[in-house]
Every structure is written in structure tokens, then in C-alpha cells.
Backbone and ligand atoms as CSV (ligand in chain L), in Angstrom:
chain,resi,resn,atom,element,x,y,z
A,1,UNK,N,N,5.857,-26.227,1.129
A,1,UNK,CA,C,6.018,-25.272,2.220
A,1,UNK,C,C,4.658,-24.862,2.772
A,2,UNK,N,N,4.425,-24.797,4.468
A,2,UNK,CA,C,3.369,-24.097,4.239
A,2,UNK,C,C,3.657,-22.732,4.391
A,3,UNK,N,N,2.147,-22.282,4.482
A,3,UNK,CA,C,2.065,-20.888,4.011
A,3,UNK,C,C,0.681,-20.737,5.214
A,4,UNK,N,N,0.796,-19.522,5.758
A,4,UNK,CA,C,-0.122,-19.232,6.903
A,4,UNK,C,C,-0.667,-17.703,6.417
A,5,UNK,N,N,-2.062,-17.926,7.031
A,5,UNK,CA,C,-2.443,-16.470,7.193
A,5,UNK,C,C,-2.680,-15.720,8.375
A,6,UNK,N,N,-1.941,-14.022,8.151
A,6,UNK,CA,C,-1.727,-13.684,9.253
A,6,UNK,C,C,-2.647,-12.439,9.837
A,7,UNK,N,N,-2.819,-12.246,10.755
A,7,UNK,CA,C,-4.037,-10.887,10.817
A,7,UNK,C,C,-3.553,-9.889,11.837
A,8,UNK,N,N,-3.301,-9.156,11.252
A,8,UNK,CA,C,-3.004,-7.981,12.612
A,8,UNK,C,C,-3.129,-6.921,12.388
A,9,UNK,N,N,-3.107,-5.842,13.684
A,9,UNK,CA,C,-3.495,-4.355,13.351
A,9,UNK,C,C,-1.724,-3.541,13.318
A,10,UNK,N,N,-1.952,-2.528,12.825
A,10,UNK,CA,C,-0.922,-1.665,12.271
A,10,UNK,C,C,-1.033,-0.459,13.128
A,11,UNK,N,N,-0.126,0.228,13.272
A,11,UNK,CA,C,0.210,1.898,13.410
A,11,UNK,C,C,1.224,2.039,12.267
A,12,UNK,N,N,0.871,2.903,11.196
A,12,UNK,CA,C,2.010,3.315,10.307
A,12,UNK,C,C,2.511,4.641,10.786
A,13,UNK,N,N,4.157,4.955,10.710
A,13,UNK,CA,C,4.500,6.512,11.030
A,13,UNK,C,C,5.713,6.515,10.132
A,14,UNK,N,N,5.783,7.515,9.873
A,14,UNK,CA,C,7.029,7.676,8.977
A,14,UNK,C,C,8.249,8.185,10.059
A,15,UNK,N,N,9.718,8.503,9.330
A,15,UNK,CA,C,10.695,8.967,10.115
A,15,UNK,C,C,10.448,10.059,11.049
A,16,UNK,N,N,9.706,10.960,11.468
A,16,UNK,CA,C,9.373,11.945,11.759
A,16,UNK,C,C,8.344,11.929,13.004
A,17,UNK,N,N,7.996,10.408,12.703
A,17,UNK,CA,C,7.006,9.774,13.773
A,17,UNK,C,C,5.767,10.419,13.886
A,18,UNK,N,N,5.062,10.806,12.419
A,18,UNK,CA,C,4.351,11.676,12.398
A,18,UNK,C,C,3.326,10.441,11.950
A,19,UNK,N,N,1.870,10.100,12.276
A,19,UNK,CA,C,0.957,9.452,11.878
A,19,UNK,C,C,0.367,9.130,10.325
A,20,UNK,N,N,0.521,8.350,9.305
A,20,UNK,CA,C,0.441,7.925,8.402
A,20,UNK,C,C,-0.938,6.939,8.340
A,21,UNK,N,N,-0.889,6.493,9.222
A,21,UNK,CA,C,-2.078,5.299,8.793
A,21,UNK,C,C,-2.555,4.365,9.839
A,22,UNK,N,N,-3.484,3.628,10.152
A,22,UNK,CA,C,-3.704,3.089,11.122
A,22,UNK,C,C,-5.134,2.004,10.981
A,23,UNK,N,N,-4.936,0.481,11.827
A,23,UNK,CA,C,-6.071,-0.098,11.551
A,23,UNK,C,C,-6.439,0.359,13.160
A,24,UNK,N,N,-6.135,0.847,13.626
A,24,UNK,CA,C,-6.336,0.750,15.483
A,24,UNK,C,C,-8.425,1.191,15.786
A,25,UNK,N,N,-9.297,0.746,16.414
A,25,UNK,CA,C,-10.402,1.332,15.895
A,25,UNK,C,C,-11.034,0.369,14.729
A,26,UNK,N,N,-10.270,0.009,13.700
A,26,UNK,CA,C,-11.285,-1.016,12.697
A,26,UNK,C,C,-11.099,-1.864,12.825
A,27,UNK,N,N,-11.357,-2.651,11.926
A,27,UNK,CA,C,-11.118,-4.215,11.606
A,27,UNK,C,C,-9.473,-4.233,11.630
A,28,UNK,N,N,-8.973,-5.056,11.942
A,28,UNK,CA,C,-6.979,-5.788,11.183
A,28,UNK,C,C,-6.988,-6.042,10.161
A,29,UNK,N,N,-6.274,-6.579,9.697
A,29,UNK,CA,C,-5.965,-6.678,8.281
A,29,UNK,C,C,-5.246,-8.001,8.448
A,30,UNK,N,N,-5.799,-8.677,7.218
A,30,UNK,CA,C,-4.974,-10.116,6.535
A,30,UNK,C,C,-4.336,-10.450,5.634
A,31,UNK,N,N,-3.749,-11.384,5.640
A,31,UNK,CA,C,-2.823,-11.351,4.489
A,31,UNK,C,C,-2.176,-12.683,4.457
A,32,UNK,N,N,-2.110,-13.626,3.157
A,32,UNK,CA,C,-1.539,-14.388,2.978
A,32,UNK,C,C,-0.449,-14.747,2.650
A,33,UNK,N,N,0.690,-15.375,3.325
A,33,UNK,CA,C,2.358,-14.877,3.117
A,33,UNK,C,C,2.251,-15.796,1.377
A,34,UNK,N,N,3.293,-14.605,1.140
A,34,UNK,CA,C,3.964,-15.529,-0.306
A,34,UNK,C,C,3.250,-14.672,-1.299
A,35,UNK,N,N,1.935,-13.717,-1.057
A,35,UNK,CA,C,0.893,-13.459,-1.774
A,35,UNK,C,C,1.281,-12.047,-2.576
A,36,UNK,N,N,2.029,-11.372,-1.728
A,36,UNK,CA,C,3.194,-9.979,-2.341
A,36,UNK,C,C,1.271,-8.806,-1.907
A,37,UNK,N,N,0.845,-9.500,-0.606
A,37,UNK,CA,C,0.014,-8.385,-0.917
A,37,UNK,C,C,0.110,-7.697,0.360
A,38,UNK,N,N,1.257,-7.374,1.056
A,38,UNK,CA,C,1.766,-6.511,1.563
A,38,UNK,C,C,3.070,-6.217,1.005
A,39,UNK,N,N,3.574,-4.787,1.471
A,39,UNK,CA,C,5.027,-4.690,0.810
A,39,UNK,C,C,5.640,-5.529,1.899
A,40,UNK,N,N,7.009,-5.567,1.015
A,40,UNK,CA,C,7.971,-6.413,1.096
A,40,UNK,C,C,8.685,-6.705,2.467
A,41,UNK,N,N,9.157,-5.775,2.930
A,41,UNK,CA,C,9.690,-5.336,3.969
A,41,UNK,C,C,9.203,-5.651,5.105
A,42,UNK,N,N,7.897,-5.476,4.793
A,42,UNK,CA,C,7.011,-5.793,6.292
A,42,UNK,C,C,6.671,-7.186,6.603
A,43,UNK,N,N,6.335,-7.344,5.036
A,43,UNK,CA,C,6.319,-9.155,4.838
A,43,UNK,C,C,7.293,-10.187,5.713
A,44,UNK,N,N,8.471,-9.658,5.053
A,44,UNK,CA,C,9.954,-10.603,5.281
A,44,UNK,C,C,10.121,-10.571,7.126
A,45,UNK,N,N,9.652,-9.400,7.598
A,45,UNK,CA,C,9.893,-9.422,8.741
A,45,UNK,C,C,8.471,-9.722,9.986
A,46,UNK,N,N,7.630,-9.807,9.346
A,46,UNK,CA,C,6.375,-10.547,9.810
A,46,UNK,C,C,6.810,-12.327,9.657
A,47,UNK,N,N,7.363,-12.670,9.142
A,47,UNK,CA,C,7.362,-13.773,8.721
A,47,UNK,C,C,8.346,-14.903,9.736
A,48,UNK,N,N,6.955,-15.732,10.011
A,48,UNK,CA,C,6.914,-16.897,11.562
A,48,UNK,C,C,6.794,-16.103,13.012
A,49,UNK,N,N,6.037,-15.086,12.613
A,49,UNK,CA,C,5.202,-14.231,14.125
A,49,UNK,C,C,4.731,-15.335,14.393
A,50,UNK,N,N,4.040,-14.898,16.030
A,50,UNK,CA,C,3.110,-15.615,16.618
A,50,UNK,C,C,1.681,-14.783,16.751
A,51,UNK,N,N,0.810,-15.540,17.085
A,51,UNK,CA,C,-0.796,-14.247,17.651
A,51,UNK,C,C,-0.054,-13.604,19.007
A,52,UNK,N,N,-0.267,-12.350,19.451
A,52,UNK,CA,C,-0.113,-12.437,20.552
A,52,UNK,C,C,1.025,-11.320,20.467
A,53,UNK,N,N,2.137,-11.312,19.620
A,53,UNK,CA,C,3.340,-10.707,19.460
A,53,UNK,C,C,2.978,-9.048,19.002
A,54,UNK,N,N,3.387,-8.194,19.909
A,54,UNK,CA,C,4.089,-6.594,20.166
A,54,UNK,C,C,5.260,-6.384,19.241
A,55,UNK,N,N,4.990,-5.916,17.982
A,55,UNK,CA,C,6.528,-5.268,17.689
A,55,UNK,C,C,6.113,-4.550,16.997
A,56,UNK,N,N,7.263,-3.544,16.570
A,56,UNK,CA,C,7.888,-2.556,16.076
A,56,UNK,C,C,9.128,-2.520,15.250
A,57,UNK,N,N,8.609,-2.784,13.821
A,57,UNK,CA,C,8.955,-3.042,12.460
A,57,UNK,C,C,9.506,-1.685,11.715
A,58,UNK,N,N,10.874,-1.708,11.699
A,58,UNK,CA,C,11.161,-0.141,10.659
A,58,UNK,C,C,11.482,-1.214,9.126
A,59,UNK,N,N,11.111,-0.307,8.427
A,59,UNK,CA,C,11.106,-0.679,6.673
A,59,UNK,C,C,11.436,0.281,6.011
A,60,UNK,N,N,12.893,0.301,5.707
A,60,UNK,CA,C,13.442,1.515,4.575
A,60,UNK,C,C,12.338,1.344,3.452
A,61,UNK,N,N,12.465,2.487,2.976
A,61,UNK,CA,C,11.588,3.223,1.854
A,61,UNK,C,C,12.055,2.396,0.625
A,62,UNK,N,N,13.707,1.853,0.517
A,62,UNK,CA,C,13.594,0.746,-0.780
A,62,UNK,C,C,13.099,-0.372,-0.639
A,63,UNK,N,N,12.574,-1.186,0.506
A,63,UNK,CA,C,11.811,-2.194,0.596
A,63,UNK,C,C,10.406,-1.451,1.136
A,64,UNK,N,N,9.706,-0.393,0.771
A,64,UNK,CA,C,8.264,-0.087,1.071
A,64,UNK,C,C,7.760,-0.347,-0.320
A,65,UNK,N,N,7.400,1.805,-0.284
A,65,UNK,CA,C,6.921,2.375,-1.314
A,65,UNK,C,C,8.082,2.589,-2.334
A,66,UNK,N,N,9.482,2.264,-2.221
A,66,UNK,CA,C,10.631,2.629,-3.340
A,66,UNK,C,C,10.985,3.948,-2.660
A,67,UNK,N,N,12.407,3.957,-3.410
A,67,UNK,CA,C,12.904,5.427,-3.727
A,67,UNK,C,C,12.698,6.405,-4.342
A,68,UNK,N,N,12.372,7.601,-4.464
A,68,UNK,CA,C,11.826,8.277,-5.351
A,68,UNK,C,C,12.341,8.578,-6.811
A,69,UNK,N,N,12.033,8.752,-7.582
A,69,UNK,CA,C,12.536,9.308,-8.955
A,69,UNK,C,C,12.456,10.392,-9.573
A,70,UNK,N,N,13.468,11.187,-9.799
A,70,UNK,CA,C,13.336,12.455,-9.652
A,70,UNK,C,C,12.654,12.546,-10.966
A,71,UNK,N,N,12.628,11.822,-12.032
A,71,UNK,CA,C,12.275,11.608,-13.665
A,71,UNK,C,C,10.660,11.571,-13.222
A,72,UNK,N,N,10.273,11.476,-12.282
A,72,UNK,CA,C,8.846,11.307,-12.234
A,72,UNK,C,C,8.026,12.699,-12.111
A,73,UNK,N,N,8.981,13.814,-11.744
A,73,UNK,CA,C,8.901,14.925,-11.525
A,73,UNK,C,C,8.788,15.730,-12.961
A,74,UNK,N,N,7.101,16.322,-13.397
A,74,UNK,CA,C,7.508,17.144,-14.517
A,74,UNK,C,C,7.535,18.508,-14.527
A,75,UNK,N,N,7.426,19.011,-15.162
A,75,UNK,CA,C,7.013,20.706,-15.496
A,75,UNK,C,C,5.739,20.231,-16.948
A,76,UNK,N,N,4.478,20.606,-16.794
A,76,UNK,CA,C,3.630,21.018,-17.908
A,76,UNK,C,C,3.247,22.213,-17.886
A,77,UNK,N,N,2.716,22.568,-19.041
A,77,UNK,CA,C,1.947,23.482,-19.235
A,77,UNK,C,C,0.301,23.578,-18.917
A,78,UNK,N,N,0.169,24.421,-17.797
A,78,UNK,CA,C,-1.115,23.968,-16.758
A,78,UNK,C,C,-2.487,23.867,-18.066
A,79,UNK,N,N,-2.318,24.194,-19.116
A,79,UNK,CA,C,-3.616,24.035,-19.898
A,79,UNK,C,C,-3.599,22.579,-20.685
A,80,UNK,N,N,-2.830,22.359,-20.017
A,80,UNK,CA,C,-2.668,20.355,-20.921
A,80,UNK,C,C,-3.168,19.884,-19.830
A,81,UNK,N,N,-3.380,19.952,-18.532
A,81,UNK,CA,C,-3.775,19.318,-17.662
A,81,UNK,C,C,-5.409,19.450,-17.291
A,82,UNK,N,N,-6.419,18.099,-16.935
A,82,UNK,CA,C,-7.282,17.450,-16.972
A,82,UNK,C,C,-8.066,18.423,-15.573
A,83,UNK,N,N,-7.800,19.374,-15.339
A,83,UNK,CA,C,-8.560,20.043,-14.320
A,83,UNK,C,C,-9.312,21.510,-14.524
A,84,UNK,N,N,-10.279,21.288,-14.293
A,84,UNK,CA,C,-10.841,22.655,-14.096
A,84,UNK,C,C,-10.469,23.284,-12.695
A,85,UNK,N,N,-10.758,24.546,-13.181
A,85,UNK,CA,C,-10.967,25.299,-11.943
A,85,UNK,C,C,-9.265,25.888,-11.186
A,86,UNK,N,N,-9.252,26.667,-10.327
A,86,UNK,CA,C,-7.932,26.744,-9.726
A,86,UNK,C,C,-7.311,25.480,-9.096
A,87,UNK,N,N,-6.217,25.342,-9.291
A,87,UNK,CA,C,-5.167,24.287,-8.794
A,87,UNK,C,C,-4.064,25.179,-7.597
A,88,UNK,N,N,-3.887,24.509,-6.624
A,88,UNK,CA,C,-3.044,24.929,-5.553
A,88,UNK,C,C,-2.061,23.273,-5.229
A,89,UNK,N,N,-0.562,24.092,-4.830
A,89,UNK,CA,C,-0.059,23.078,-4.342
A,89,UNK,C,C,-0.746,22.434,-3.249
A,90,UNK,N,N,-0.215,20.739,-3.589
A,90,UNK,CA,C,-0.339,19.713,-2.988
A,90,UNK,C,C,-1.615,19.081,-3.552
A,91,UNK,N,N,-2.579,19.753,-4.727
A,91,UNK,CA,C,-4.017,19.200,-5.324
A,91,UNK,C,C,-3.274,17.837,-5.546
A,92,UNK,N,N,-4.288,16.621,-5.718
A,92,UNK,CA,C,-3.782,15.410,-6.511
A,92,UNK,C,C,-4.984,14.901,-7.712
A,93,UNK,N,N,-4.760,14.756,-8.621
A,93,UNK,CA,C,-5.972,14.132,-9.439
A,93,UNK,C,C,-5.067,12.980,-10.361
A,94,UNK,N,N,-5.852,12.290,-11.273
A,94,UNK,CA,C,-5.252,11.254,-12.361
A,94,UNK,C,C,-4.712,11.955,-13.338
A,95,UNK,N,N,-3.674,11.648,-14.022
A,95,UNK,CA,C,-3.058,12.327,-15.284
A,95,UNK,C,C,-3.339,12.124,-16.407
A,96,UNK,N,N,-4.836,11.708,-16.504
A,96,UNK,CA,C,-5.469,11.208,-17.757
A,96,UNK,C,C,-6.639,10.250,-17.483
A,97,UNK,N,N,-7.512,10.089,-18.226
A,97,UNK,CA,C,-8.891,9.083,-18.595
A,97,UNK,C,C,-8.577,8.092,-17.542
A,98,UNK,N,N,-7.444,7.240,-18.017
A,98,UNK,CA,C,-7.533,6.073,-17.639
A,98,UNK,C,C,-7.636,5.964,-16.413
A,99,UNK,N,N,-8.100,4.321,-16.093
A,99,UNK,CA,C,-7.850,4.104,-14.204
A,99,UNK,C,C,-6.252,4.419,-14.428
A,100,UNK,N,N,-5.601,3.571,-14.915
A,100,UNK,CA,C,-4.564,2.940,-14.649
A,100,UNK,C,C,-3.242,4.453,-14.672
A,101,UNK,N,N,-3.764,5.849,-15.148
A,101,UNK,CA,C,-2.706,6.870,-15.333
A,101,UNK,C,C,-2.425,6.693,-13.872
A,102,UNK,N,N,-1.063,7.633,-13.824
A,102,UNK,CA,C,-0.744,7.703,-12.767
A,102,UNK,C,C,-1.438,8.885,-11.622
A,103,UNK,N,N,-1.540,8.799,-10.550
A,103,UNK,CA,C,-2.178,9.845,-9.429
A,103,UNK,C,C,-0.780,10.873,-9.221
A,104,UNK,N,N,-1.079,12.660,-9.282
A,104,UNK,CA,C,-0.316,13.245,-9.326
A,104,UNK,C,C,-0.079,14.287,-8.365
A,105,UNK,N,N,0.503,14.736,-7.837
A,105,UNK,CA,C,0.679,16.120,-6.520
A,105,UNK,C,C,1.338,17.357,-7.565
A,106,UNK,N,N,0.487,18.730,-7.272
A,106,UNK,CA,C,0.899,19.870,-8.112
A,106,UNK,C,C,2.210,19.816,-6.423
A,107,UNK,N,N,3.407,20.081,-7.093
A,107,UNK,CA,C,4.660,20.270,-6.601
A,107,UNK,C,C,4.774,21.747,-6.442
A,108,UNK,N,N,4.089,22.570,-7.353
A,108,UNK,CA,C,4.981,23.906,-7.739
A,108,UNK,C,C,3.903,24.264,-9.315
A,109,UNK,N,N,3.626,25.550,-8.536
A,109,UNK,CA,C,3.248,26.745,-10.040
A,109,UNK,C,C,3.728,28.016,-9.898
A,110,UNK,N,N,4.389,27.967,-11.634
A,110,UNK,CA,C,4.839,29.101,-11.859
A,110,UNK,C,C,4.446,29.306,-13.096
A,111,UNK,N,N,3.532,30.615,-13.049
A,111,UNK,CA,C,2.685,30.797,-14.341
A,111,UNK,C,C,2.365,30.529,-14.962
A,112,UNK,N,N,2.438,29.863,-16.205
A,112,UNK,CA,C,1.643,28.896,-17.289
A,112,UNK,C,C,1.967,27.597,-16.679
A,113,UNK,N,N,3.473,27.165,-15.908
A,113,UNK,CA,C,3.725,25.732,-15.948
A,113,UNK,C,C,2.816,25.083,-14.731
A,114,UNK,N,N,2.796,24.159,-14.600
A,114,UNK,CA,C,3.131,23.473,-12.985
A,114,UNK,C,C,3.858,22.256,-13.067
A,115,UNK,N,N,4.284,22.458,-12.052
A,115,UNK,CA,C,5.370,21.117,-11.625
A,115,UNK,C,C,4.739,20.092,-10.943
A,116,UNK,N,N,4.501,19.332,-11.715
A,116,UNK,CA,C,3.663,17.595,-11.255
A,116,UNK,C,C,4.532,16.415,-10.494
A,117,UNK,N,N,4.369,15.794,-9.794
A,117,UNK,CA,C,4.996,14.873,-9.347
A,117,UNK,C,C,4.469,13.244,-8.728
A,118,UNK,N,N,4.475,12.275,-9.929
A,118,UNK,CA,C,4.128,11.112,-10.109
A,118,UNK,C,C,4.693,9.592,-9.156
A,119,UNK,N,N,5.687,10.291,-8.338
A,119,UNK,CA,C,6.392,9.589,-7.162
A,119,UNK,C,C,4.981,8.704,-6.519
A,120,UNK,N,N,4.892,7.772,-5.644
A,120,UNK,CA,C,3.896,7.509,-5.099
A,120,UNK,C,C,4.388,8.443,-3.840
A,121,UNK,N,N,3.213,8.761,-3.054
A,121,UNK,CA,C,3.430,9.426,-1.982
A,121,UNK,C,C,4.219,9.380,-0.713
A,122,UNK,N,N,4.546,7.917,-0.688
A,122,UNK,CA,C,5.194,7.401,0.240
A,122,UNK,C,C,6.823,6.671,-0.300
A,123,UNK,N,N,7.126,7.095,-1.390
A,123,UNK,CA,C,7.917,6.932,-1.949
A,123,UNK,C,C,9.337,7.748,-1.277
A,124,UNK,N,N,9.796,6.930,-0.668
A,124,UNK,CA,C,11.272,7.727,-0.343
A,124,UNK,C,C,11.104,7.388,0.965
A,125,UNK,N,N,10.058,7.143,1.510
A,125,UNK,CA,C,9.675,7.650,3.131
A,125,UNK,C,C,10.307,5.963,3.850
A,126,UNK,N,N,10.864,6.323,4.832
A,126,UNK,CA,C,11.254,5.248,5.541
A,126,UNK,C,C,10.277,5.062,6.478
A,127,UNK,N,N,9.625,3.866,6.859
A,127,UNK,CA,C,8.157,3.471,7.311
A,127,UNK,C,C,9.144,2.570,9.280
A,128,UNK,N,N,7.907,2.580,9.839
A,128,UNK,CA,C,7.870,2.540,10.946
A,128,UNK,C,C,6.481,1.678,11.180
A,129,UNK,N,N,6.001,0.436,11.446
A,129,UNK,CA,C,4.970,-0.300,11.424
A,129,UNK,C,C,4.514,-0.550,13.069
A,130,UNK,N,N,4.233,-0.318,14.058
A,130,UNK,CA,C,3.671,-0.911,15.083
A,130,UNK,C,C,2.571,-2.384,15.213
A,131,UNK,N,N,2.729,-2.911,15.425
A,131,UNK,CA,C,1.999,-4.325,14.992
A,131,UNK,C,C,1.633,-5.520,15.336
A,132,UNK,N,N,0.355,-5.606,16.005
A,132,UNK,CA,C,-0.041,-6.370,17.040
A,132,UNK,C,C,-0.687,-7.817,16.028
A,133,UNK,N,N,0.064,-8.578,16.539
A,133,UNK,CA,C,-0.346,-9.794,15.377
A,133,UNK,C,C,-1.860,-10.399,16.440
A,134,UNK,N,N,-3.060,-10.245,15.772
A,134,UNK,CA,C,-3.970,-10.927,16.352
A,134,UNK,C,C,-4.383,-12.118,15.803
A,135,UNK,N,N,-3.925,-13.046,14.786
A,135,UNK,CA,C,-4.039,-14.541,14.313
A,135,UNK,C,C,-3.151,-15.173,13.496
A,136,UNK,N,N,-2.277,-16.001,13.666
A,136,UNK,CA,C,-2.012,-16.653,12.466
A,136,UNK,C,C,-2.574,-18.090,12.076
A,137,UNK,N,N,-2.847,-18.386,11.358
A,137,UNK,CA,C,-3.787,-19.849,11.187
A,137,UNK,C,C,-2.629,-20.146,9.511
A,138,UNK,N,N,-2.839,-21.518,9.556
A,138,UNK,CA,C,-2.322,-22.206,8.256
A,138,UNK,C,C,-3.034,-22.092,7.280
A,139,UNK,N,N,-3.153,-21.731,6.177
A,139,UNK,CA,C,-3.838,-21.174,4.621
A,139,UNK,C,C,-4.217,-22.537,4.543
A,140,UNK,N,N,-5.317,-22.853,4.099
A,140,UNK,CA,C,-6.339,-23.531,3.324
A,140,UNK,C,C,-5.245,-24.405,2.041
A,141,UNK,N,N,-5.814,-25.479,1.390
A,141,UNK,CA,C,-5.053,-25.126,0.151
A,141,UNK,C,C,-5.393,-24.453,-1.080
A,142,UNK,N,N,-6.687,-24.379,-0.559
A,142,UNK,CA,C,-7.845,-23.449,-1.534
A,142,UNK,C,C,-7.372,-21.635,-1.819
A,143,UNK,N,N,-6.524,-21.493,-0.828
A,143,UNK,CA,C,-6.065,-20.017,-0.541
A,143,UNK,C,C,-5.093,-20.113,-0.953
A,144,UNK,N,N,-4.438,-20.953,-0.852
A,144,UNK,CA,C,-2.682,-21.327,-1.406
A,144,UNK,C,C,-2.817,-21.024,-3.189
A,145,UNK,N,N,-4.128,-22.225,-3.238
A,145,UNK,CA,C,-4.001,-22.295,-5.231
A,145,UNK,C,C,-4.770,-20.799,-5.608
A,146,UNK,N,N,-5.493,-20.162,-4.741
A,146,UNK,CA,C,-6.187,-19.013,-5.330
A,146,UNK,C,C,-5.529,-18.246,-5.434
A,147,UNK,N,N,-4.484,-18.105,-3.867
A,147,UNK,CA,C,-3.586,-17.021,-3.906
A,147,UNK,C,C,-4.115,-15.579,-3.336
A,148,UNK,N,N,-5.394,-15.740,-2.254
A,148,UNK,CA,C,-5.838,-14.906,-1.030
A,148,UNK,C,C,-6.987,-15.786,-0.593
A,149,UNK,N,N,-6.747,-14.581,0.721
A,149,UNK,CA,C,-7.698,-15.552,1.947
A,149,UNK,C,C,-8.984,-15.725,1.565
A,150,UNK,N,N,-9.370,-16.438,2.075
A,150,UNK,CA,C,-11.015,-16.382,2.182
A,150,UNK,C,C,-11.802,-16.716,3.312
A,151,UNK,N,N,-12.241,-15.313,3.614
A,151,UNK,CA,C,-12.880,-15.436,5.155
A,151,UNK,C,C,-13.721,-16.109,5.711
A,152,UNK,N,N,-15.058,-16.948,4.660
A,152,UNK,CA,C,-16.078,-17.695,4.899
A,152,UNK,C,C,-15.098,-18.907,4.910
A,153,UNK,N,N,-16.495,-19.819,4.519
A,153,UNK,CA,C,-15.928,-21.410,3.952
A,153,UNK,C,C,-16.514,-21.436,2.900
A,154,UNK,N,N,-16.996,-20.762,2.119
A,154,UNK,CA,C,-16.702,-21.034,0.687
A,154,UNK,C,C,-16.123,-19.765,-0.049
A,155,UNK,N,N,-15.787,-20.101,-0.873
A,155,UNK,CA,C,-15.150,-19.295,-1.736
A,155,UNK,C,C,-16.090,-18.648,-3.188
A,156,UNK,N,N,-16.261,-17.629,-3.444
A,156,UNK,CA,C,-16.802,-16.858,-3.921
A,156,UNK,C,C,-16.508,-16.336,-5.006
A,157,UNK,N,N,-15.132,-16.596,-5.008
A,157,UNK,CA,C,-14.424,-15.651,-6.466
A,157,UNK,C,C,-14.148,-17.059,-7.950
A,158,UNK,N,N,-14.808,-17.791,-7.302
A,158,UNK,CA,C,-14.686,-18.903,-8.603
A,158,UNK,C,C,-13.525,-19.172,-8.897
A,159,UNK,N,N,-12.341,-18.971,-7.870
A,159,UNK,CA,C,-11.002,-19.855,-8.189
A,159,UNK,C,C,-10.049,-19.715,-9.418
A,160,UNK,N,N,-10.887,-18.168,-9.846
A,160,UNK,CA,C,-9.521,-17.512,-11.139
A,160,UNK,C,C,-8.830,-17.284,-10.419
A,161,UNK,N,N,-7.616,-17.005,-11.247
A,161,UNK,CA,C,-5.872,-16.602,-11.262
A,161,UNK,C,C,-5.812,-15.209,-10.278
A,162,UNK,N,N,-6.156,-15.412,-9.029
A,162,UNK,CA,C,-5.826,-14.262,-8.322
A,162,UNK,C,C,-7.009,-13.663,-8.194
A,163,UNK,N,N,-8.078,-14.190,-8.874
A,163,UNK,CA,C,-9.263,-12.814,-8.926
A,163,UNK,C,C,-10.189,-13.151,-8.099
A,164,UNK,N,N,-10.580,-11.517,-7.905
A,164,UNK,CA,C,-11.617,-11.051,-6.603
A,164,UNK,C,C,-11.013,-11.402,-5.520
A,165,UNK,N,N,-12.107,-11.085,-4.927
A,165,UNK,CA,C,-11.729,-10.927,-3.153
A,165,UNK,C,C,-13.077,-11.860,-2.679
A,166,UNK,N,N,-12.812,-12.802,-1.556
A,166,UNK,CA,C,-13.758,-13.716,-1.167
A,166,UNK,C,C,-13.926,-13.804,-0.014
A,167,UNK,N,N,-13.608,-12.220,0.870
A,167,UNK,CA,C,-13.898,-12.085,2.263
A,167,UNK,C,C,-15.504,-12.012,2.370
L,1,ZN,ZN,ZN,-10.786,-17.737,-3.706
């Protein structure tokens, strides 16, 4: 099969049509189909654009960021938590050392507790993409076996399993 890479700029808005995100002003963005390195939704329906093509892409929230989970939602006790200083709703920090903890939003404080919430942020949100495709070109097979683009002509990331970036 082939497999193409595609480049275009975005307007993200959620249901509310309220501004979320945007390449408009920077660089576009690329992406190699098959590569899962856009979500899903946007993928499936990007898929056999042309350069050149105007649309306007809605993506329910179970093919974005997911549905939310209400289990992701806790109550702690604010002195177990990794922050100094006063905390106000909507703060976000990591829920521990690691990279990999999860990123958290204070939901709610009520006296010793606060109510944390580990949802990703865009979780639930039904997405709205505006999306001006400015290239599609056929993937390399060098991009195919790496499994992302690579913007020069050579490749940089030494041809591990997915690794680095070789723009
Ligand atoms: Zn590479």
C-alpha cells in the first residue's frame, strides 16, 4: 500500500466554537498516514485529501482525546500532594517524580481535600478541525520502515524502531 505524507495547517475549536489550538501564523504540521501520530478521527478522515483542499472536519471526543472517566477523578488529602505553596482551582502539575505520572487539574478544594482530575483535558470534548491541506507527497520507503517523516534527505535518527525525530 502506499502511504503518503501529508502537511497542513489546522484551526482546532471545540463544540462551543471556542478556540483551542491553531497552526495558522506557524509552520503546518506533518504527518505520516498509518503512523497513529495524529488522532484517529482526523486521520481516517484526512485520508486521500488533495494539496489545495478547504475542509472542515468534526471528530467526536471518542475518536479524539476519549471519553472521560469519571474514575480518573480523585479526592486527596492536599498534604500528599507534590506542591508547594497555595493551590487554586484549575492549577495543573504532575502527580509524582516521574515524566510519565499523569498531568492533573485541582477540580475542587474543600479543606484538607482537593479534588484532582487526571482526564486529559480534551477528553470528552467533541473537536472541530478547520484544515487547509498544503502537501501531500508519497512517503519515502525510508519513512515507511522508520515510521516518520523526514524533512531533509538524510535521515538522522539512525533508523531505530520509531525513534527520534529527523526533521
Ligand atoms: Zn528516520
Amino acid at each position: 500500500m502506499n502511504r503518503s505524507v501529508v502537511t497542513f495547517h489546522y484551526t482546532l475549536r471545540d463544540a462551543q466554537a471556542r478556540l483551542l489550538d491553531t497552526s495558522s501564523g506557524g509552520e503546518p504540521i506533518s504527518y505520516l498516514e498509518g503512523a497513529g501520530q495524529l488522532i484517529e478521527g482526523l486521520e481516517e478522515q484526512l485520508c486521500g485529501t488533495e494539496a489545495g483542499v478547504k475542509r472542515t472536519i468534526a471528530v467526536p471526543a471518542a475518536k479524539a482525546y476519549g471519553l472521560r472517566d469519571e474514575e480518573q477523578v480523585q479526592r486527596v488529602l492536599r498534604v500528599l500532594l507534590p506542591v508547594d505553596g497555595e493551590l487554586k482551582i484549575g492549577d495543573r502539575f504532575r502527580a509524582g517524580e516521574d515524566q510519565s505520572a499523569p498531568v492533573v487539574v485541582v477540580m475542587g478544594i474543600d479543606g484538607e481535600h482537593v479534588l484532582l482530575d487526571a482526564n486529559h483535558p480534551l477528553a470528552g470534548v467533541d473537536l472541530t478541525f478547520d484544515v487547509e491541506v498544503v502537501e501531500v507527497r508519497a512517503a519515502t520507503e525510508k519513512e515507511i520502515s522508520h515510521g516518520h517523516i523526514h524533512g531533509g534527505s538524510e535521515c538522522k535518527c539512525g533508523g531505530g524502531e520509531g525513534g527520534g525525530c529527523c526533521h
